[in-house]
N, CA, C and O atoms as CSV, one atom per row, in Angstrom:
chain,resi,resn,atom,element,x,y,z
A,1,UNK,N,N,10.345,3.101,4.243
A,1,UNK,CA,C,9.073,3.767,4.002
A,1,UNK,C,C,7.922,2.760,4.001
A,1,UNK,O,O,6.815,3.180,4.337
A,2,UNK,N,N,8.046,1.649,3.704
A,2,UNK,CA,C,6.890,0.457,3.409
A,2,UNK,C,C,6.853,-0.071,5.065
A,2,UNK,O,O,5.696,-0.156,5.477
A,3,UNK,N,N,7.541,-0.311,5.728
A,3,UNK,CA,C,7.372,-0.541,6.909
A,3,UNK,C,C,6.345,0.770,7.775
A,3,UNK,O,O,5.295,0.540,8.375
A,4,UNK,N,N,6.759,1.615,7.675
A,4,UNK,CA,C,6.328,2.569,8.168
A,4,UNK,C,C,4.809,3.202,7.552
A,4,UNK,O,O,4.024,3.854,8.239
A,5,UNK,N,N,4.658,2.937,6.479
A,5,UNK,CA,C,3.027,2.595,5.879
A,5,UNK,C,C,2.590,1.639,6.221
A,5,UNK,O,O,1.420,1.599,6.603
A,6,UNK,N,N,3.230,0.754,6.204
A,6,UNK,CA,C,2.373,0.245,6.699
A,6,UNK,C,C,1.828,-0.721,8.552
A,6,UNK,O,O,1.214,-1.731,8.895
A,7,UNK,N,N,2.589,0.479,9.226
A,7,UNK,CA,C,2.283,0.565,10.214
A,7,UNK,C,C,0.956,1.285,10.501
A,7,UNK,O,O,0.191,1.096,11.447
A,8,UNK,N,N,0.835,2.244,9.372
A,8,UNK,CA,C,0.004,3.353,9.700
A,8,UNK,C,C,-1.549,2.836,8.540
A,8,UNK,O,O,-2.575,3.509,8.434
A,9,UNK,N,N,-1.414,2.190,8.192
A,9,UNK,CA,C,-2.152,1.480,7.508
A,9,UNK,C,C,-2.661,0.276,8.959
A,9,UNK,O,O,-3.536,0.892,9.567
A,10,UNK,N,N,-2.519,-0.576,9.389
A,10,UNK,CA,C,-2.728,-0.936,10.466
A,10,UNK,C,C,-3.468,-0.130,11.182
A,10,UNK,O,O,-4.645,-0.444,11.360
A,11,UNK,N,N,-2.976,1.023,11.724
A,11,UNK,CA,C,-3.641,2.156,12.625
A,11,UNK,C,C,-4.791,2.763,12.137
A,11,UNK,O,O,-5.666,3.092,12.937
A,12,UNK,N,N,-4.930,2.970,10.900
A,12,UNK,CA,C,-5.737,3.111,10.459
A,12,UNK,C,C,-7.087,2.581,10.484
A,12,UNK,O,O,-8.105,3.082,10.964
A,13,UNK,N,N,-6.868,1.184,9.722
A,13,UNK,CA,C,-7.717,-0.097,9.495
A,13,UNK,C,C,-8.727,-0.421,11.107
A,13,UNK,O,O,-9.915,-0.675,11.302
A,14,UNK,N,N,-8.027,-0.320,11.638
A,14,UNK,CA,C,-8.261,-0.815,13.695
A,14,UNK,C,C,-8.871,0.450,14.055
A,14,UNK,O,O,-9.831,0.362,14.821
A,15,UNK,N,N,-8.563,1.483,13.714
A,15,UNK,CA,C,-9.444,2.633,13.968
A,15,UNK,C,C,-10.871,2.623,13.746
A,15,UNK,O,O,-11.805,2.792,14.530
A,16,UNK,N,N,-10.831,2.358,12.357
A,16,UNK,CA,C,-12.174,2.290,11.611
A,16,UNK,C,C,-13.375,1.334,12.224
A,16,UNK,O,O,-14.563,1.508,12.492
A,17,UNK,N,N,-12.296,0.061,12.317
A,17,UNK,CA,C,-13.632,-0.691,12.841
A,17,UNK,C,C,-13.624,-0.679,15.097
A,17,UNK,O,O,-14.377,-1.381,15.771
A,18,UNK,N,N,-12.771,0.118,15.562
A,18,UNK,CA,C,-13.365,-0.091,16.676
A,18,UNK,C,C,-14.089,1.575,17.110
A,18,UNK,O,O,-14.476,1.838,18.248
A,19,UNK,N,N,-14.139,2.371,16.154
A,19,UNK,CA,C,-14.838,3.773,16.226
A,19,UNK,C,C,-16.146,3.525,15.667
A,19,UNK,O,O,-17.061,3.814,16.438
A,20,UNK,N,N,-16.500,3.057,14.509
A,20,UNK,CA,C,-17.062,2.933,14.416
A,20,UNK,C,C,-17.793,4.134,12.802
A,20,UNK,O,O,-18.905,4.288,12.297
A,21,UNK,N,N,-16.859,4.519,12.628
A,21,UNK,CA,C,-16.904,5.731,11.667
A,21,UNK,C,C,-17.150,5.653,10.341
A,21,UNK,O,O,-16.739,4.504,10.179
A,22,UNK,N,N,-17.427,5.919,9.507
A,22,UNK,CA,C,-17.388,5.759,8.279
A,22,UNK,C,C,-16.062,6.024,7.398
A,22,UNK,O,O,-15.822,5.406,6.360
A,23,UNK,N,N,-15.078,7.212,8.050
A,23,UNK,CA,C,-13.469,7.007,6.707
A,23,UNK,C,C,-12.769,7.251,8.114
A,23,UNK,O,O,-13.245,7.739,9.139
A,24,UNK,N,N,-11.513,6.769,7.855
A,24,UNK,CA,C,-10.337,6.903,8.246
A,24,UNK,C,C,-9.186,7.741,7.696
A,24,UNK,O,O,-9.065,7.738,6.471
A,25,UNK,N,N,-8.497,8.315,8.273
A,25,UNK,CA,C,-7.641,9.151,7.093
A,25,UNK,C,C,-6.366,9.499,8.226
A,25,UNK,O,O,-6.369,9.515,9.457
A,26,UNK,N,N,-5.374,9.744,7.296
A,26,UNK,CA,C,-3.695,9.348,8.164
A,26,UNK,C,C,-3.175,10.366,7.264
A,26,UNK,O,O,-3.180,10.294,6.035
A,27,UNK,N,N,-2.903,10.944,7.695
A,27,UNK,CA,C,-1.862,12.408,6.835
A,27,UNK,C,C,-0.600,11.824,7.266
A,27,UNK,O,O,-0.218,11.795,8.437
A,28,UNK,N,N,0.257,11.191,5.897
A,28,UNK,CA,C,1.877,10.736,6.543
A,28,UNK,C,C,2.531,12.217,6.057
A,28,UNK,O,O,3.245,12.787,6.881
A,29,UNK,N,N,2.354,12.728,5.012
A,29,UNK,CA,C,2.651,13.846,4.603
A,29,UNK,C,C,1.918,14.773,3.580
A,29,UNK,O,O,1.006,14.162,3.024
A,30,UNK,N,N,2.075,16.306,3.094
A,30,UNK,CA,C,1.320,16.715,2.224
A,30,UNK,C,C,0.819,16.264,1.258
A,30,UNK,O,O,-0.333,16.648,1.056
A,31,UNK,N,N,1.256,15.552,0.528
A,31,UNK,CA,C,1.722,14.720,-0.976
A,31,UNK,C,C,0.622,13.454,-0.735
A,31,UNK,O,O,-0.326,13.161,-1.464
A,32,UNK,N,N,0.950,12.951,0.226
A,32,UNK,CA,C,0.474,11.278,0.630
A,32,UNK,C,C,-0.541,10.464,2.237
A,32,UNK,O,O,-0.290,10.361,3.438
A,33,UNK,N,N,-1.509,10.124,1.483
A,33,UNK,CA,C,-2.784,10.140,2.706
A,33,UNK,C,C,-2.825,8.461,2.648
A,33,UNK,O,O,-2.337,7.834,1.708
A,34,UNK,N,N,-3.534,7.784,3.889
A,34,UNK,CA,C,-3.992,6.504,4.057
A,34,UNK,C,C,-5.625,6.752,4.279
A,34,UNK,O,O,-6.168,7.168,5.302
A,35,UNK,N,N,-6.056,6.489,3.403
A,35,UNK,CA,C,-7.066,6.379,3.846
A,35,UNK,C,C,-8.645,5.066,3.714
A,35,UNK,O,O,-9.044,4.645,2.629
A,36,UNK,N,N,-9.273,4.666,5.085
A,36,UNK,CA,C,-9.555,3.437,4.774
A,36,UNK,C,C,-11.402,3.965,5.076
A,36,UNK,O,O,-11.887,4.771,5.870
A,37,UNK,N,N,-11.953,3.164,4.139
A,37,UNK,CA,C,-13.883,3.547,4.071
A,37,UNK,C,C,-14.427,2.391,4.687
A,37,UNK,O,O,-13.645,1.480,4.957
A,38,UNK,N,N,-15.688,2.262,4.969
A,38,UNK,CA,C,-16.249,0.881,5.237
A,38,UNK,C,C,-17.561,1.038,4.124
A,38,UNK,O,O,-18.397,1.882,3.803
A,39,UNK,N,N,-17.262,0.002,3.858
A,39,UNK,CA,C,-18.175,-0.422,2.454
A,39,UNK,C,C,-19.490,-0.075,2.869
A,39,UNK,O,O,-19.729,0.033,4.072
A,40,UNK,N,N,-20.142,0.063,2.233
A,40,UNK,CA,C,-21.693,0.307,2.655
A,40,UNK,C,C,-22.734,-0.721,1.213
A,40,UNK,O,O,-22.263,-1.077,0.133
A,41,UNK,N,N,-24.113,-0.952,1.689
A,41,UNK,CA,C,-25.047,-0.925,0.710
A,41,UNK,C,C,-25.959,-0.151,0.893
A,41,UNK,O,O,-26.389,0.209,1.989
A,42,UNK,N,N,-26.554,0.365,-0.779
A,42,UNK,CA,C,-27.157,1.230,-0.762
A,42,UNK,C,C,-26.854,2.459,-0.057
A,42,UNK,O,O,-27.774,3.275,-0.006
A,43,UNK,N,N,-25.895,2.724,0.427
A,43,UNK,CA,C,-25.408,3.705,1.895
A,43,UNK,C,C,-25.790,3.284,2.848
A,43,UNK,O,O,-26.027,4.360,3.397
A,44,UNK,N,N,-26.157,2.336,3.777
A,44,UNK,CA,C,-26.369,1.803,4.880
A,44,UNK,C,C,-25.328,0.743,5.092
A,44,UNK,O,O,-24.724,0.006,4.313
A,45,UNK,N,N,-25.308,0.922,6.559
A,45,UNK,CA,C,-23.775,-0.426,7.135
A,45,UNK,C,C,-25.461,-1.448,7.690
A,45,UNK,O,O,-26.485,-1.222,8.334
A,46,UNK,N,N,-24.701,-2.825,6.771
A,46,UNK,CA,C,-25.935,-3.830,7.160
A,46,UNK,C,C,-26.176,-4.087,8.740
A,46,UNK,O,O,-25.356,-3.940,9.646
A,47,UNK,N,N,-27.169,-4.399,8.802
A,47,UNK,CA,C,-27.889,-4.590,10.373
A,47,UNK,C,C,-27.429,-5.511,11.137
A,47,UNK,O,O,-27.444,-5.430,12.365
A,48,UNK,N,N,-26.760,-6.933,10.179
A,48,UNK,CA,C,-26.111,-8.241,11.224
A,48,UNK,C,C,-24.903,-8.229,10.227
A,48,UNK,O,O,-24.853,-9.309,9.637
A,49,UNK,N,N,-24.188,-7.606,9.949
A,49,UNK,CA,C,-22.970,-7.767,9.123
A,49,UNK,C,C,-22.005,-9.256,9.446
A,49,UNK,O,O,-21.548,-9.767,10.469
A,50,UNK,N,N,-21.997,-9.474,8.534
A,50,UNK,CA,C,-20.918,-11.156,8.752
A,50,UNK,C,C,-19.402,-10.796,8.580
A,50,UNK,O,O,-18.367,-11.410,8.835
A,51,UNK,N,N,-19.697,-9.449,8.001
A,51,UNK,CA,C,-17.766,-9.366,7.643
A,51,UNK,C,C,-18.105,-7.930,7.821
A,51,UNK,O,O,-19.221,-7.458,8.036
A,52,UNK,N,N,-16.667,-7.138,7.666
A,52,UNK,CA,C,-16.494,-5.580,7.836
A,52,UNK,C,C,-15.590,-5.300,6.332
A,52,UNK,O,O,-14.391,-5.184,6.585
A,53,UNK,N,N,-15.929,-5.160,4.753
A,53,UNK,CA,C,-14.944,-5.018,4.369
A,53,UNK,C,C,-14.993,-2.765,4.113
A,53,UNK,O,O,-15.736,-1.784,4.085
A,54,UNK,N,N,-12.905,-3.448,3.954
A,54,UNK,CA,C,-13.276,-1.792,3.996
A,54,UNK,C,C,-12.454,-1.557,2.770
A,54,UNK,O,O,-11.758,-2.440,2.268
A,55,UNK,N,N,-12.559,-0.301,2.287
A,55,UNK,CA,C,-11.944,0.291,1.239
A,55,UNK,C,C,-10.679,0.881,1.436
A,55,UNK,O,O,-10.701,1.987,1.978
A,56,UNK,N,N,-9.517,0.386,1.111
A,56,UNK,CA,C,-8.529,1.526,1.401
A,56,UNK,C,C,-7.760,2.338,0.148
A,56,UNK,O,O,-7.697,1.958,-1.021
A,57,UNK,N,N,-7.336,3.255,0.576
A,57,UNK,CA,C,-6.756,4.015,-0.810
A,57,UNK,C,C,-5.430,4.537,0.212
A,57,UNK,O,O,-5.534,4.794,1.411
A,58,UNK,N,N,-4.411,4.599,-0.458
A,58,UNK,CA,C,-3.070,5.048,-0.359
A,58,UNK,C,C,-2.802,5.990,-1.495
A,58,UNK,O,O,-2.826,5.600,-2.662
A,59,UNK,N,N,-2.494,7.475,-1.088
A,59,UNK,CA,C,-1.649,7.684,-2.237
A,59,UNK,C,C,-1.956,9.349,-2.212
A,59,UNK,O,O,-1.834,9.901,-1.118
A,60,UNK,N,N,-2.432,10.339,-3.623
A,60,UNK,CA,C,-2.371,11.784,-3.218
A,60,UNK,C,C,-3.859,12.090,-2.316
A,60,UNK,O,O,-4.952,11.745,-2.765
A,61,UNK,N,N,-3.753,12.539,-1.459
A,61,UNK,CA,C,-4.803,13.360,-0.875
A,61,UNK,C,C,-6.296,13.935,-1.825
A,61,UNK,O,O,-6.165,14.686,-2.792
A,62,UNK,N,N,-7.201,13.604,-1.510
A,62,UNK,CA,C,-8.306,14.454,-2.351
A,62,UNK,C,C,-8.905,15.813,-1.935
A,62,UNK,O,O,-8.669,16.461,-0.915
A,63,UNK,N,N,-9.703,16.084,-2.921
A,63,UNK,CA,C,-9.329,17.889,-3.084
A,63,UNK,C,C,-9.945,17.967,-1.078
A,63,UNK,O,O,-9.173,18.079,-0.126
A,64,UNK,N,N,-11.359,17.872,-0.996
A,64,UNK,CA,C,-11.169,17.827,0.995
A,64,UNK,C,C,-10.065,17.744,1.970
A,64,UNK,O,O,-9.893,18.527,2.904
A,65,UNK,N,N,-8.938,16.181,1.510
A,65,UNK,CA,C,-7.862,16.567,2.153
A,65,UNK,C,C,-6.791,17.408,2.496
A,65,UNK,O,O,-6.218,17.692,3.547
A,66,UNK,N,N,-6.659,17.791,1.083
A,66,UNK,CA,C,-5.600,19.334,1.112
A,66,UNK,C,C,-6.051,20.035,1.112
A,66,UNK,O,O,-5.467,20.898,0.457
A,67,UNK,N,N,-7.683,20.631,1.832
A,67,UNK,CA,C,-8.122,21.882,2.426
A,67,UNK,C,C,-7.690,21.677,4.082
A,67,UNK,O,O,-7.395,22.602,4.839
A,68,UNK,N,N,-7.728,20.373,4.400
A,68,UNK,CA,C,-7.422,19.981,5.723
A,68,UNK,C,C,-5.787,20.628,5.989
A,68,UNK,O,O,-5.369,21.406,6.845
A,69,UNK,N,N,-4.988,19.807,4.656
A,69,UNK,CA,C,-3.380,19.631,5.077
A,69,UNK,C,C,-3.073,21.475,5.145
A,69,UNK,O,O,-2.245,22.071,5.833
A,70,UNK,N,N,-4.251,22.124,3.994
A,70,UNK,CA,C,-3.815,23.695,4.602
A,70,UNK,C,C,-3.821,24.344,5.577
A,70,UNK,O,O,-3.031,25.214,5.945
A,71,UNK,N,N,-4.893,23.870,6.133
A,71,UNK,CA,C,-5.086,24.465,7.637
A,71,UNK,C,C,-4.218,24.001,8.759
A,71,UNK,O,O,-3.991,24.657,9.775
A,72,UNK,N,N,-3.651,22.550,8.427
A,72,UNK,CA,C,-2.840,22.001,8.853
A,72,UNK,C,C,-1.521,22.758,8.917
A,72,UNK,O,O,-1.000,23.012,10.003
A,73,UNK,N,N,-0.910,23.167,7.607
A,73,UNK,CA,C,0.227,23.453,7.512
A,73,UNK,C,C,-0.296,25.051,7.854
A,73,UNK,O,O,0.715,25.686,7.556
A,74,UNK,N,N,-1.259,26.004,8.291
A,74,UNK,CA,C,-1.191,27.007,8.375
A,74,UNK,C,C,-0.959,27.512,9.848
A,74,UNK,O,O,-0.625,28.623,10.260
A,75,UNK,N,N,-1.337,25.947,10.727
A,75,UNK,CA,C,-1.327,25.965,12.461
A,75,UNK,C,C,-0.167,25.239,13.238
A,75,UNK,O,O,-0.036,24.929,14.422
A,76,UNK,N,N,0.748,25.064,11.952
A,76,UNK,CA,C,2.183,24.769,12.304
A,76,UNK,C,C,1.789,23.631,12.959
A,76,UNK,O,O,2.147,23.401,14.114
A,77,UNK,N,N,1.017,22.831,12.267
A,77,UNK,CA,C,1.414,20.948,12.742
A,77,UNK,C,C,2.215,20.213,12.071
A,77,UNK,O,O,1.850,20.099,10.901
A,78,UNK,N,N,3.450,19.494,12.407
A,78,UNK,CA,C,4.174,18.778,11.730
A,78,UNK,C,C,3.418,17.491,11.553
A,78,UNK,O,O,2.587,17.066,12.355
A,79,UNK,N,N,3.840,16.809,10.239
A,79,UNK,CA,C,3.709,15.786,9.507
A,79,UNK,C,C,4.694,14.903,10.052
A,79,UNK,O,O,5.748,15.302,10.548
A,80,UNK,N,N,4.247,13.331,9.933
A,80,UNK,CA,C,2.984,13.069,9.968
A,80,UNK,C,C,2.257,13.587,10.893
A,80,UNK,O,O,2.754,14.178,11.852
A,81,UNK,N,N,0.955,13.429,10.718
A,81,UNK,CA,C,0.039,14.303,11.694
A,81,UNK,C,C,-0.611,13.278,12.372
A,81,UNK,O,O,-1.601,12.840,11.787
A,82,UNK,N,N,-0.251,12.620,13.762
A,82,UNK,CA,C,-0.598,11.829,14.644
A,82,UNK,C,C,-2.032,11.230,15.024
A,82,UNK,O,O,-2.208,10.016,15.129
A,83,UNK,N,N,-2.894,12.036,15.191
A,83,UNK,CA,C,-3.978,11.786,15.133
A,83,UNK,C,C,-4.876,11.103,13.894
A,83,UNK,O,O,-5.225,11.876,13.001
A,84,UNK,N,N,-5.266,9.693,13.792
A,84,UNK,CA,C,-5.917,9.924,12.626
A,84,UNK,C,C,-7.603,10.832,12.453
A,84,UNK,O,O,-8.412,10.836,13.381
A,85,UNK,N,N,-7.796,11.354,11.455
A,85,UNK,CA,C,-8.815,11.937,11.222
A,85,UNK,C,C,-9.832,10.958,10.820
A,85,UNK,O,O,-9.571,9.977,10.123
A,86,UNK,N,N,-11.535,11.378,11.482
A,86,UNK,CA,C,-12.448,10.452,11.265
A,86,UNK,C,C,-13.567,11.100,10.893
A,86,UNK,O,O,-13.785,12.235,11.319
A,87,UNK,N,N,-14.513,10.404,9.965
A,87,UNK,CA,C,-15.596,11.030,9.813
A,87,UNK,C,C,-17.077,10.813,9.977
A,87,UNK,O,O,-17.002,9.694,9.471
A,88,UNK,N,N,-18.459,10.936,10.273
A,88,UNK,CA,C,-19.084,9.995,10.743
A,88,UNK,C,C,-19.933,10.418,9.870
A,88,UNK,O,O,-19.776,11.385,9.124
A,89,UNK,N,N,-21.069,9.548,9.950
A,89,UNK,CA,C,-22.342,9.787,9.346
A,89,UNK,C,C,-22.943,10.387,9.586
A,89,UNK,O,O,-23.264,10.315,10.772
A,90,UNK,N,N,-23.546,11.352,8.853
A,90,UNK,CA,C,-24.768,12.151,9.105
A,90,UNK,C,C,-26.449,11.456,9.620
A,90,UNK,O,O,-27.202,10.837,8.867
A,91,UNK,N,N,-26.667,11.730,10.852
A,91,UNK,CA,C,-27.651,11.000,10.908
A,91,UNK,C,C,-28.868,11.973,10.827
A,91,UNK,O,O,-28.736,12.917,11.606
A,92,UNK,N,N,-30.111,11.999,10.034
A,92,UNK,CA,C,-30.877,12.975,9.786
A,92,UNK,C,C,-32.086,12.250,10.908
A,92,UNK,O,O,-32.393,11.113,11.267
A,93,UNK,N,N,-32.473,13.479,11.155
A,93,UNK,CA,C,-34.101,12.969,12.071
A,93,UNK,C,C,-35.429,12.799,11.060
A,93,UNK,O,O,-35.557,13.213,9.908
A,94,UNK,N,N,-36.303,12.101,11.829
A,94,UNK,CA,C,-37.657,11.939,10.862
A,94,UNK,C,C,-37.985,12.300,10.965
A,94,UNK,O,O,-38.073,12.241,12.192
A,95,UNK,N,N,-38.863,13.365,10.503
A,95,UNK,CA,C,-40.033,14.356,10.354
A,95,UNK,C,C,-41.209,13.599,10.433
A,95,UNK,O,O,-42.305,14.151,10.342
């Protein structure tokens, strides 16, 4: 099982920073999510960044995710669920 997390932990991590996204998220099963953030300040990703750190969390799904894993498990996708899921920033226009 640790091999195999952390394969998907890898997949994850490499996702994040060549998408470009703000979370990463890996459904290995109902119970248990990977999921990796990129740090922000203030909520902004800095303008000349020197490093990329990111946040990761392993472990139960949050309440968003298991609205996902329902719909998931309601469209008959087996676990793990291959694709990782990504999410981006909202970018608002200026008035």
């Amino acid at each position: 099982m640790n091999d195999k997390i952390a394969r998907i932990v890898g997949k994850v991590v490499t996702t994040l920073i060549l998408t470009g996204a703000r979370t990463a998220t890996a459904y290995v099963s109902p119970t248990h999510t990977v999921r990796a953030c990129q740090r922000r300040i203030r909520g902004r990703v800095p303008r000349h960044p020197r490093r990329f750190d990111v946040n990761l969390t392993i472990g139960t799904p949050n309440y968003r995710s298991r609205q996902f894993i329902k719909k998931a498990q309601r469209a008959g996708e087996p676990f793990p669920i291959k694709r990782v899921q990504l999410t981006y920033v909202h970018v608002h226009a200026r008035a």
